[in-house]
N, C-alpha and C positions, 0 to 999 in steps of 0.2 A: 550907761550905754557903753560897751564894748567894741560892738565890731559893727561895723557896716556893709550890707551887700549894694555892690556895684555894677547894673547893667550896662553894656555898652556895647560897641561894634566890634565886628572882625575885621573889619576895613576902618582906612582913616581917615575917608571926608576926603570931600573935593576941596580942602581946605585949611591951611594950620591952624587956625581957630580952634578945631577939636581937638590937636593931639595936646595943646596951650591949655585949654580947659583942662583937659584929664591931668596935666602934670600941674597945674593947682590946686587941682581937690585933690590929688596924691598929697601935695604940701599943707594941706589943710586937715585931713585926716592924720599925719605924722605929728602935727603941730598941739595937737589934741589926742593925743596918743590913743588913736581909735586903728583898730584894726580891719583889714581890706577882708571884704569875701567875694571872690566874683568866679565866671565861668573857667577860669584854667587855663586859656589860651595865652600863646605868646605873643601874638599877629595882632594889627589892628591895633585899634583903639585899646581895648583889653592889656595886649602886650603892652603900649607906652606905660598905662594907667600901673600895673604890678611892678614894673620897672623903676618907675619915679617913687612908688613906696617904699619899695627895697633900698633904692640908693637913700632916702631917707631917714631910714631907719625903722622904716616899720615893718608890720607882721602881715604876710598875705597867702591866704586861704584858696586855692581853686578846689575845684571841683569840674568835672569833665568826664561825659562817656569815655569808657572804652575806644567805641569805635573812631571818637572824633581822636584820640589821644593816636591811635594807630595811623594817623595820617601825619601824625608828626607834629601837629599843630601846638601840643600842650607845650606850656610855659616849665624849662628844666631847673629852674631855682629859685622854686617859692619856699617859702618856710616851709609850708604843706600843701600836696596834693590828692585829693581825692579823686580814686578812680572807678566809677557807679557804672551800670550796667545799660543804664536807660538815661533821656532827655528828662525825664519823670520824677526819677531818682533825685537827675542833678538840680533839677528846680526844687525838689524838700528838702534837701538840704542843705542847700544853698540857704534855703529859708530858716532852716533851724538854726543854722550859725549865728545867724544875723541878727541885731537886733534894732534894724531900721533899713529902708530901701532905696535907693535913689538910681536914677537911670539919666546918661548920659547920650548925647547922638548915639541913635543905631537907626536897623532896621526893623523888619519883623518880628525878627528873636527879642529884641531889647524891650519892644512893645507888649509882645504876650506874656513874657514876665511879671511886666512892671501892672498890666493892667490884672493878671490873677491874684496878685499881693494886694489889688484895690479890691478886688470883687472879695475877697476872703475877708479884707477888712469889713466889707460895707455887712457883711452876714456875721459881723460881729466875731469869726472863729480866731481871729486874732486881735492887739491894739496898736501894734507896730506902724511908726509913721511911713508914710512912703511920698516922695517928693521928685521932681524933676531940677537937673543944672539945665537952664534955659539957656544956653550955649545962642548967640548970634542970633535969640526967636526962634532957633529951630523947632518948639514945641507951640510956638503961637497958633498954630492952626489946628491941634490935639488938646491945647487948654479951651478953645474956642468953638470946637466938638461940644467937648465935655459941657459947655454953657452953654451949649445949644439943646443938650439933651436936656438939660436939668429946666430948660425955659418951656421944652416940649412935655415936661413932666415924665419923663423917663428917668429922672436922675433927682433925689431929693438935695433941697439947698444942703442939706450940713453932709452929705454924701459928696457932694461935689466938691464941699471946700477938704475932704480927706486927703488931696491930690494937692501937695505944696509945692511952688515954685518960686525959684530965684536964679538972677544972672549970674550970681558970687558965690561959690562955695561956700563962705564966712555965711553970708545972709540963709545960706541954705538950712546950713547945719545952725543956727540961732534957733529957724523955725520947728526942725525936729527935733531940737531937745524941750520946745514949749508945745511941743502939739499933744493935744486931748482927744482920745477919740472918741467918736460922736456915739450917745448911749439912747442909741436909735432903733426901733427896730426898722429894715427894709420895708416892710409891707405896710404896717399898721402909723409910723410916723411916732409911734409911743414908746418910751419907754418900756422894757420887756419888764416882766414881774419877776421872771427868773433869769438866774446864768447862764449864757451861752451853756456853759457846761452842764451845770441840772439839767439842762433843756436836753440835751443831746444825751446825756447819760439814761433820760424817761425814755427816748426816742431808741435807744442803743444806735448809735453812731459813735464810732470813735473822732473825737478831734485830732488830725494830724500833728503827728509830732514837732515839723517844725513849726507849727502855729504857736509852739508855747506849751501845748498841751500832751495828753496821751495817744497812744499809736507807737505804730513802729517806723522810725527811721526809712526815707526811701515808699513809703507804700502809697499808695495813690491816693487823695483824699477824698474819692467818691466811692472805692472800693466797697468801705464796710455798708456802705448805703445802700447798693444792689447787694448785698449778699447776706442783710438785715434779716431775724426771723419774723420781723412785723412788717417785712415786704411780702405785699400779695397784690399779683400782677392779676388785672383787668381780665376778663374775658372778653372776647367780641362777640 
């Protein structure tokens, strides 16, 4: 494992509890010589987080529309910045860099991230762990979701436990270098017979690039699915 993507806020919590958290897991990530990939900002949460790597000594990755960069916002002394055209963009390759995900307090943005990295695991197109810093309990009532769906049967148990949590960045990152991902299929609970990838290659879908696999950089990962010659849309 190389590099780590980190979601987190543009704001900084009604609280220093969060900016504390982030300048730990910066220290914990330097410490383990793992390198940062997150959204590019310098504000927020985000900002402290690339800040404390750097003064660390470590290597950090943004990535950032255009448009948000043109507000002024991006972060002027990462190692690298990446500047994509779309929110689309920045979440693939966000994704490709990375080779594990973890999300810190945010809002919105932090959560549609963090949950498309579950749903792409749970359809098997990826195996990269994805975990939460449980900062204060801030995720207690999103892991507690999460065990609600899986108890309503929306959610299979070894689907659920894909979603790791800890208080301590140490305890966090222990968990994603031991995690296996579950060799499930969504639907059937079975074991698949083939690979994701056989599977998608008979199907012709391309697997998105940062998933690990083929495609292009930046492209959307439902694209080639509408645009499949073995798509034939319904008549009414």
């Amino acid at each position: 494992m190389r590099r780590i993507c980190v979601y987190c806020g543009s704001n900084t919590g009604s609280t220093p509890v969060y900016a504390e958290a982030a300048e730990a897991l910066a220290a914990t990530l330097c410490a383990n010589d793992l390198e940062l990939v997150y959204g590019g900002a310098g504000v927020g949460i985000m900002g402290i987080l690339a800040d404390a790597v750097l003064a660390g000594g470590g290597r950090v990755h943004g990535v950032i529309p255009k448009f948000l960069q043109a507000k002024e916002i991006a972060h002027a002394g990462l190692t690298e910045l990446h500047v994509v055209r779309s929110m689309h963009e920045r979440k693939s390759l966000m994704a490709d860099l990375a080779d594990a995900f973890v999300a810190l307090p945010g809002g919105f943005g932090t959560l549609e991230e963090l949950i498309e990295m579950l749903t792409w695991g749970q359809l098997r197109v990826h195996a990269k762990p994805c975990g939460v810093l449980n900062v204060d309990g801030y995720f207690d009532a999103l892991l507690a979701f999460f065990d609600h769906a899986a108890e309503q049967g929306f959610l299979r148990a070894a689907h659920r436990r894909m979603l790791l949590s800890a208080d301590k960045p140490a305890a966090l990152l222990a968990k994603i270098r031991a995690y296996e991902a579950p060799a499930l299929d969504k639907w059937t609970g079975r074991a698949p017979r083939r690979s994701p990838q056989s599977e998608n290659r008979q199907k012709n879908i391309d697997i998105p690039r940062y998933a690990g696999r083929g495609g292009d950089r930046g492209r959307n990962p439902c694209e080639k699915l509408t645009k499949s010659e073995n798509f034939r849309p319904r008549k009414l």
